[in-house]
C-alpha positions in Angstrom: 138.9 242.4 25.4 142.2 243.8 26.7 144.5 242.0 29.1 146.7 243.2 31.3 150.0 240.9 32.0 150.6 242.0 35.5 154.5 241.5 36.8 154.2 240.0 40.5 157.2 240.3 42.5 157.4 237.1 44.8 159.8 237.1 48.0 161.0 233.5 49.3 162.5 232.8 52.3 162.8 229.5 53.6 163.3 229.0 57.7 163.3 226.1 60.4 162.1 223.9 56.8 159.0 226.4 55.9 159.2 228.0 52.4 157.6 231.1 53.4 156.5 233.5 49.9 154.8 237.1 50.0 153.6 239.1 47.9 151.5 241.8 47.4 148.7 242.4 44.8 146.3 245.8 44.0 142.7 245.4 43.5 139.8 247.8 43.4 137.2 246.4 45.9 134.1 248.6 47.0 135.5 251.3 44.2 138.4 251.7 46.6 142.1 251.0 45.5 143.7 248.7 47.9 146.8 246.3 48.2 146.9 243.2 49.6 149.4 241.3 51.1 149.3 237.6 50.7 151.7 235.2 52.7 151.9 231.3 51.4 153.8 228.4 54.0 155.1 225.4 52.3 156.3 222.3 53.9 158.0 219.7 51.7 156.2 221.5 48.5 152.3 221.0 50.1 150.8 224.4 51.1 150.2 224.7 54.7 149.2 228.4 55.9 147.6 231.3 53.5 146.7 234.4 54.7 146.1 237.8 53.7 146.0 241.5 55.0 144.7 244.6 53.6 144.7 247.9 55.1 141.2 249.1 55.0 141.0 252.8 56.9 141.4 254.2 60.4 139.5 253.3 63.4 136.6 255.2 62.0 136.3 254.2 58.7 137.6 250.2 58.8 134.4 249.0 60.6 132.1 250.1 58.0 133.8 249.1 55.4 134.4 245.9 56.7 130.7 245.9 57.3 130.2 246.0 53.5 132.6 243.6 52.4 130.6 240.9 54.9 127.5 242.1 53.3 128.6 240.8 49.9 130.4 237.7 50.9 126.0 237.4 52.7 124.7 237.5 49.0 127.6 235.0 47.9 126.3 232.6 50.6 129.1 232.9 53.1 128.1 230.5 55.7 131.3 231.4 57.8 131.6 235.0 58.4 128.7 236.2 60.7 127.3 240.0 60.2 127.7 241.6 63.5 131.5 239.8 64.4 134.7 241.4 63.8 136.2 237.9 64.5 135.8 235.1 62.5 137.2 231.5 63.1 136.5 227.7 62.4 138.8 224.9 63.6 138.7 221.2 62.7 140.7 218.4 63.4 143.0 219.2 60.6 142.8 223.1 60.0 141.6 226.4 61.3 140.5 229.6 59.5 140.2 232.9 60.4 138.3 236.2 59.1 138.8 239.8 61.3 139.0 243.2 61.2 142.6 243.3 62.7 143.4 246.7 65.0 146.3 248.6 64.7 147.3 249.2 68.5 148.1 251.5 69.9 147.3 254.3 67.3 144.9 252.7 65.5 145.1 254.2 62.0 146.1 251.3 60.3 143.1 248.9 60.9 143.3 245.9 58.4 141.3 243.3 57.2 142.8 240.4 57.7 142.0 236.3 57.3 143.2 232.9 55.9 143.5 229.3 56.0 145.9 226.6 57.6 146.6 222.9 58.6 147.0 222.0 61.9 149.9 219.2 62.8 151.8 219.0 65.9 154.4 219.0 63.7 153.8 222.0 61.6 152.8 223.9 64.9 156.1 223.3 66.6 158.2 224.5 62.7 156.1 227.5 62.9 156.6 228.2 66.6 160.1 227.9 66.2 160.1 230.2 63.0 157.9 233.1 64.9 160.8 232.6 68.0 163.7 233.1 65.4 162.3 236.2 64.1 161.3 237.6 67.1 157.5 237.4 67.2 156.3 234.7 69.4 154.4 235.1 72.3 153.5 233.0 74.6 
């Protein structure tokens, strides 16, 4: 058996006390080539927030695709993502989690599949608010 070492390149950034690390990683998934982009929050060293993107065709092709992927994560005994929803989410008192097929507006050639997992604190919620305000990105 061969083994491949692969060199990740990390980015950190650290704002309003979030460590905030990216990085992207290629797979092969349905015999396609894609690259996904994964996105880690720390607080104080304890994870907080993953999540992940992949771009996964144009308004055409993405829900098909995405269609597939669903189908295998079925015969894996997904319990989560429903076959027929291009929106998947849980909450509990403690975290939320999230599966979609995320639309590129307004052009829509750029459709991505999109999803992760994070904790929920009035604490956390405000840190992040304040981050996505500093960077320009929050919405109210």
């Amino acid at each position: 058996m061969i083994v491949k070492k692969r060199k990740i390149k990390f980015k950190k950034e650290t704002v309003y006390g979030i460590d905030i690390i990216t990085f992207h990683e290629n797979i092969v998934l349905l015999k396609e080539k894609k690259t996904v982009e994964y996105n880690l929050k720390f607080h104080n060293d304890t994870l907080m927030d993953y999540t992940f993107k992949m771009k996964i065709g144009n308004f055409r092709k993405a829900p098909a695709y995405y269609d597939k992927i669903v189908i295998l994560l079925e015969k894996n005994k997904n319990k989560f993502i429903k076959k027929g929803n291009y929106y998947n989410t849980e909450r509990t008192n403690i975290c939320k989690k999230f599966f979609e097929l995320d639309s590129d507006f307004p052009n829509h050639e750029n459709e991505s599949l999109s999803g992760g997992i994070g904790y929920e604190s009035p604490i956390w919620e405000q840190q992040f608010k304040d981050y996505m305000k500093a960077i320009g990105q929050y919405k109210e």
